[in-house]
C-alpha positions in Angstrom: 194.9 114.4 192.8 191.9 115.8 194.2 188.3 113.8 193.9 185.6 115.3 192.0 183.0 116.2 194.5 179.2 115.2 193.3 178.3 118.0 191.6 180.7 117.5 189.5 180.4 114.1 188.8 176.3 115.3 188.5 177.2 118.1 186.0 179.3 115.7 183.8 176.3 112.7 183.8 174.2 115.2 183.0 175.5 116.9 180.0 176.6 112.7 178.7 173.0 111.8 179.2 172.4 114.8 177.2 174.4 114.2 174.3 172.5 110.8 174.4 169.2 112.3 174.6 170.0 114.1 171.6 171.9 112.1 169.9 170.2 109.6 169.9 168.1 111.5 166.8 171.0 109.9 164.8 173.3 107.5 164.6 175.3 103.8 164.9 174.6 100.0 165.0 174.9 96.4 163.6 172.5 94.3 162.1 170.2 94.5 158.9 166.9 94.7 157.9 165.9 93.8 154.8 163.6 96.7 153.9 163.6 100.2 154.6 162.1 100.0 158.5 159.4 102.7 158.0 155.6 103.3 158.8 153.4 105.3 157.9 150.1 106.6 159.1 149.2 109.8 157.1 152.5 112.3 157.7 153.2 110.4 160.9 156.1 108.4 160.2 157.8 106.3 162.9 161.8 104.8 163.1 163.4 102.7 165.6 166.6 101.7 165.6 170.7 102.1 167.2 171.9 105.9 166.7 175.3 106.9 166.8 177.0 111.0 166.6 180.7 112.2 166.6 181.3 115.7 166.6 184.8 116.7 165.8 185.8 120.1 167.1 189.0 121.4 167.3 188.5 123.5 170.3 186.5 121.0 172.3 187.5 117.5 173.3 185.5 115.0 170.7 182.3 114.3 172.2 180.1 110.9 170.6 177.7 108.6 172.3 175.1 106.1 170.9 171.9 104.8 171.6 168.5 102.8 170.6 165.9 105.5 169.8 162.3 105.4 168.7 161.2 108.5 166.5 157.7 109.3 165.4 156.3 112.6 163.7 157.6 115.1 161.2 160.4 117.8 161.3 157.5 120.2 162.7 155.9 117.9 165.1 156.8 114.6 167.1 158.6 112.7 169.7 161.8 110.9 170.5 162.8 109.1 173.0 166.2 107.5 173.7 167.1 104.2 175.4 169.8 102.6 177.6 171.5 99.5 176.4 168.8 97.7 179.0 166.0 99.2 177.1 165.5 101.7 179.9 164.6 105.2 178.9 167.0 108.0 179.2 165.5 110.7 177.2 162.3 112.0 175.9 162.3 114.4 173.4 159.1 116.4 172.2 158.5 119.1 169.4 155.9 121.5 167.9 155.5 124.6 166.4 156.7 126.9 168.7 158.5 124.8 171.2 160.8 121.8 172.3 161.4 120.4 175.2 164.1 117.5 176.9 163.1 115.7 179.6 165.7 113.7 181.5 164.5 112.4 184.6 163.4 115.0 186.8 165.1 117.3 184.5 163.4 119.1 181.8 164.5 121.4 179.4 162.6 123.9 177.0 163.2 126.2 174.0 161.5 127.8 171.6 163.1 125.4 168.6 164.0 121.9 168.0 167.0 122.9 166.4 168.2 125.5 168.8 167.9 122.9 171.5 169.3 120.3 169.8 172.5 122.7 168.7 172.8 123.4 172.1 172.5 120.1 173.4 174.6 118.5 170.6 177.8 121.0 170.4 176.5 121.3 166.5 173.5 122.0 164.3 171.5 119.6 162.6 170.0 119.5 159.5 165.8 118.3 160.4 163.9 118.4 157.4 167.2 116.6 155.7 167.1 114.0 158.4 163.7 113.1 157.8 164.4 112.6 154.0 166.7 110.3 154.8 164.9 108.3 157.1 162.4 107.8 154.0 165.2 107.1 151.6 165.4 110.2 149.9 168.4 111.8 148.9 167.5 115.0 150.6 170.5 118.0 150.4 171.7 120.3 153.2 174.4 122.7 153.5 177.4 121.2 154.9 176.4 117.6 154.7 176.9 114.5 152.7 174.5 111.0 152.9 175.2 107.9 152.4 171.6 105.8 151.0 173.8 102.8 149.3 173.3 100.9 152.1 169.5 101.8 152.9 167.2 98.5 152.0 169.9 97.2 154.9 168.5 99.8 157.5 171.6 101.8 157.5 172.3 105.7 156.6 175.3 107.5 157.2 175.8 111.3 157.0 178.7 113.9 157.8 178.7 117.2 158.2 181.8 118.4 156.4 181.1 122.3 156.9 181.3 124.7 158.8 183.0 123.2 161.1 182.8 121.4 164.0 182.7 118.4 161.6 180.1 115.7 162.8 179.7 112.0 161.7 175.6 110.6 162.0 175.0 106.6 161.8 171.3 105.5 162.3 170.5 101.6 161.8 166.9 101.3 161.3 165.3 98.5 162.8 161.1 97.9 162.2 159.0 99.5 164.5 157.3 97.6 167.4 
């Protein structure tokens, strides 16, 4: 069997680092907090925490990845920025009317929406304003998707997107801000 040559090794960290980056605005991790980890200054909000995302798609092999993330803003406005299991950063992540942009390394990429860059990065859509409700403990709707809050005073929201497909499965365990 043939070795992959760099660029292909290059092309395949690129698009895992990616899914990471991106990732990272949701999903998996293991201990509790014993109130819901937000603060507040004005609209700002901030989150920190361990992020995990499946995405199930029958055409595509499964793709999932977790991360620690620290999230400030609001769905029109703010920053994310993805960590390493070192605490080194992977990703950065910025937002505002108008435009988004990933920067990975050297590597940056823009578009004119969070959530087309994230659908693009991610393999499937996400729903922002939603996710932002959650992270505030509100039982926010969106098409396609289901929360879990029961086990939010421990720092921990689950959600799945059921519909259309490809199907996805969020985790985020908050943890305070530092």
């Amino acid at each position: 069997m043939p070795r992959p040559t760099m660029s292909v090794l290059s092309h395949s960290l690129a698009g895992r680092a990616r899914m990471l980056a991106l990732g990272a605005m949701l999903v998996l991790a293991g201990c509790s907090t014993p109130q819901p980890p937000t603060v507040s200054s004005g609209q700002q909000q901030a989150w920190a925490g361990r992020m995990g995302l499946q995405v199930h798609d029958p055409l595509a092999p499964e793709r999932s990845f977790s991360a620690s993330f620290h999230l400030q803003g609001t769905p029109d406005n703010g920053r994310l920025d993805i960590f390493n299991p070192l605490g080194s950063q992977i990703a950065k992540l910025e937002w505002q009317p108008g435009g988004a942009s990933l920067q990975q390394g050297d590597r940056i990429t823009e578009s004119t929406s969070l959530q087309e860059l994230l659908e693009r990065s991610l393999g499937t859509p996400l729903p922002l304003e939603a996710l932002f409700g959650w992270l505030r403990g509100l039982q926010t709707s969106a098409p396609g998707w289901q929360v879990d809050l029961s086990r939010y005073a421990q720092g921990r929201i689950t959600a799945q997107r059921l519909s259309p497909p490809p199907t996805a499965t969020l985790q985020l365990l908050l943890q305070a801000p530092e």
